[in-house]
C-alpha positions as CSV (number, residue, x, y, z in Angstrom):
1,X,0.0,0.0,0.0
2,X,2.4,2.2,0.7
3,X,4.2,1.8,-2.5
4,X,1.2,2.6,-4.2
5,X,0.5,5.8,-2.3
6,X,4.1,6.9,-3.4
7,X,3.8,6.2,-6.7
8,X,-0.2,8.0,-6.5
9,X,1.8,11.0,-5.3
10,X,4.5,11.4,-7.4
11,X,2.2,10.8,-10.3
12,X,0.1,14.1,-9.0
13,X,3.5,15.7,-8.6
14,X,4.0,15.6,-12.1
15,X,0.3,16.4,-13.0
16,X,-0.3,19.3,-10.6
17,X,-3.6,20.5,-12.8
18,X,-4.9,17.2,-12.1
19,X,-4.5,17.9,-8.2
20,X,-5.9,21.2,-8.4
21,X,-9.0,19.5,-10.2
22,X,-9.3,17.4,-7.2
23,X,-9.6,20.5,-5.1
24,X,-11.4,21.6,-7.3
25,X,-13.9,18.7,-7.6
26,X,-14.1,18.4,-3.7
27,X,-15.7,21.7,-3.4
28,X,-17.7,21.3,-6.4
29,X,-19.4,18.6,-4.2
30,X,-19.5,20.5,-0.8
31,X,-21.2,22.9,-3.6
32,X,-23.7,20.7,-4.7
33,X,-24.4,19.1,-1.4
34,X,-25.3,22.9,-0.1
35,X,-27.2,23.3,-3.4
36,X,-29.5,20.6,-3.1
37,X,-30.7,21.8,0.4
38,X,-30.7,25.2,-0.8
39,X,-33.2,25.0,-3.9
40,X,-36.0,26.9,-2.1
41,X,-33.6,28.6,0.4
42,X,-34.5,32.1,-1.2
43,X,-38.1,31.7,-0.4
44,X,-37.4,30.1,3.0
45,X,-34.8,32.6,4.0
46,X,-36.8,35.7,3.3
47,X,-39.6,34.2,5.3
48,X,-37.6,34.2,8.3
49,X,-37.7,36.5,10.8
50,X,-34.6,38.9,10.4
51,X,-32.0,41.2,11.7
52,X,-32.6,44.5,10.0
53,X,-28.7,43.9,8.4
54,X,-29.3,40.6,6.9
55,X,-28.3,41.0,3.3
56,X,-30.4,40.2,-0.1
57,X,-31.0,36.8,-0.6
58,X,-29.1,37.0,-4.3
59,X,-26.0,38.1,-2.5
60,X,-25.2,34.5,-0.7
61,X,-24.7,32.9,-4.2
62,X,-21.7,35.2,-6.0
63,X,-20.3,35.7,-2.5
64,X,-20.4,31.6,-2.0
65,X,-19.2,31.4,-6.0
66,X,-16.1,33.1,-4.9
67,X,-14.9,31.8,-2.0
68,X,-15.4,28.0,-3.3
69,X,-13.3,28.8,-6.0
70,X,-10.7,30.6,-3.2
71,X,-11.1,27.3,-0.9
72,X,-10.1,24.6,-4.1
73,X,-7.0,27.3,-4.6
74,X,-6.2,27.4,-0.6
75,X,-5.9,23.9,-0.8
76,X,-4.1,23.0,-3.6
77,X,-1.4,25.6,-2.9
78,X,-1.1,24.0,0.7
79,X,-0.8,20.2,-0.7
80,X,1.7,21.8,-3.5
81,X,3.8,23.3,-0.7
82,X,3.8,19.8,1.2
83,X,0.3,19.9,3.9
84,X,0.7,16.8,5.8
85,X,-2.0,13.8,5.7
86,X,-3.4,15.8,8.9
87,X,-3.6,19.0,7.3
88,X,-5.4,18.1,4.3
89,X,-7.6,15.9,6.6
90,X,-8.9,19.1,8.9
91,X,-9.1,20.8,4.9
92,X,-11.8,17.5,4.0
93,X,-13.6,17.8,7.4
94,X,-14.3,21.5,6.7
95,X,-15.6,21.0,3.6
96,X,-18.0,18.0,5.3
97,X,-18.7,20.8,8.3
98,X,-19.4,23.7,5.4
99,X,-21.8,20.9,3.5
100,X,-23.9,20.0,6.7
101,X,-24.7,23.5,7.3
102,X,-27.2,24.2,4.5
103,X,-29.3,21.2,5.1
104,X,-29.3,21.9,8.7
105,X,-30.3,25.3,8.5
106,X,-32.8,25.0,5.3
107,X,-33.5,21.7,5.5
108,X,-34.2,20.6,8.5
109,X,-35.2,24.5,10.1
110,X,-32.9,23.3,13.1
111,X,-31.3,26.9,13.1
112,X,-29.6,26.1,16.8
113,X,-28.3,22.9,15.5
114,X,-26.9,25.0,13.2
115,X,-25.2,27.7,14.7
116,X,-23.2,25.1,16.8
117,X,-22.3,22.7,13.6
118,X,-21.0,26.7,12.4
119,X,-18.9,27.6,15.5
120,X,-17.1,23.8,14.8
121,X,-17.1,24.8,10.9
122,X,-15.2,28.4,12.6
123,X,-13.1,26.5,14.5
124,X,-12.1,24.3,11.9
125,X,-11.5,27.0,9.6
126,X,-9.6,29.0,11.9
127,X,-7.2,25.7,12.4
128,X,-6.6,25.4,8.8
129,X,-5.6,28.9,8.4
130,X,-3.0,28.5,10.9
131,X,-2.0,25.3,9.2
132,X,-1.6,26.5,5.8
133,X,-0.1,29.7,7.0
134,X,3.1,27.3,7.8
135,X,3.1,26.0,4.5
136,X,1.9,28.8,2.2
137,X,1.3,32.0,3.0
138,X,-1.0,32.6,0.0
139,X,-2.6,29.5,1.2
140,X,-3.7,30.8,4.3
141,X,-4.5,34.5,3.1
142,X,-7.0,32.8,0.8
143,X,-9.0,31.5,3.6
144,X,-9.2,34.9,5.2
145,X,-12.4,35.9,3.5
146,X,-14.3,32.0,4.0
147,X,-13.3,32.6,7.9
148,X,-14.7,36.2,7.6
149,X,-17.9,35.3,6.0
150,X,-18.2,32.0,8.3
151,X,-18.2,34.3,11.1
152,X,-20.8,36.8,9.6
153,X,-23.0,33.9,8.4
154,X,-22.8,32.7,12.6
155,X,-23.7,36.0,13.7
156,X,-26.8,36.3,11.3
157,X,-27.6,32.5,12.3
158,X,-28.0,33.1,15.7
159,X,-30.1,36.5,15.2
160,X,-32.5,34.1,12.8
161,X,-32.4,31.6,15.7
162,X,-33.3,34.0,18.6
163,X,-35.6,35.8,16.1
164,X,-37.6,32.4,14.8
């Protein structure tokens, strides 16, 4: 086995666009798992009881456009610069965190539930920046903006759950 996971990673060594469409595909599915949960999320969400600074519905898809594409970058930079099995273990278990959240929220309306699965998501974030910030720099800065809009998205989840 282990010859085999050598030979796996030197083969992606030598194909680095075929790693970074690996990142890339492993947010497309966080994506889609979020999306599924999310087709009525418009209606739902402007429904809700809300904060008087809750932005537009419209806004959550370019803004989560651009940091998916940021996240597949983030990672691939960090496995290019050497992230350990760990490292690129807490990067798979955010992406399973950031996919949870939508059909807890939408889904399921357990908007408590979700606020705590989005602290953990925080946290794991958090952790990965300061991982990737010892491998890449770049790596980590890229995370900056998913960490700041993780933490706006908690603060606006825990208004909608004290509000609903």
């Amino acid at each position: 086995m282990n010859g085999y996971l050598r030979r796996m990673t030197l083969a992606s060594e030598r194909h680095p666009v075929r790693a970074l469409a690996l990142f890339a595909g492993a947010v497309l599915v966080t994506a889609v798992v979020g999306s599924l949960f999310s087709v009525s999320a418009g209606s739902a969400y402007t429904a809700l009881e809300q904060p008087s600074w809750a932005p537009p519905a419209w806004l959550f898809g370019p803004v989560w456009t651009t940091l998916y594409v940021m996240i597949a970058v983030s990672g691939w930079l960090a496995w290019r610069s050497g992230a350990t099995r760990g490292e690129l273990a807490l990067f798979g278990g955010q992406l399973v965190l950031n996919a949870a959240w939508t059909p807890l929220f939408f889904g399921l309306g357990w908007f408590w539930v979700a606020f705590a699965e989005i602290v953990v998501l925080w946290l794991a974030i958090a952790a990965l920046v300061v991982a990737f910030r010892r491998r890449n720099r770049a790596a980590a800065l890229l995370l900056v903006p998913y960490l700041a809009w993780v933490s706006f998205a908690a603060a606006l989840n825990l208004s909608i759950a004290l509000l609903n």
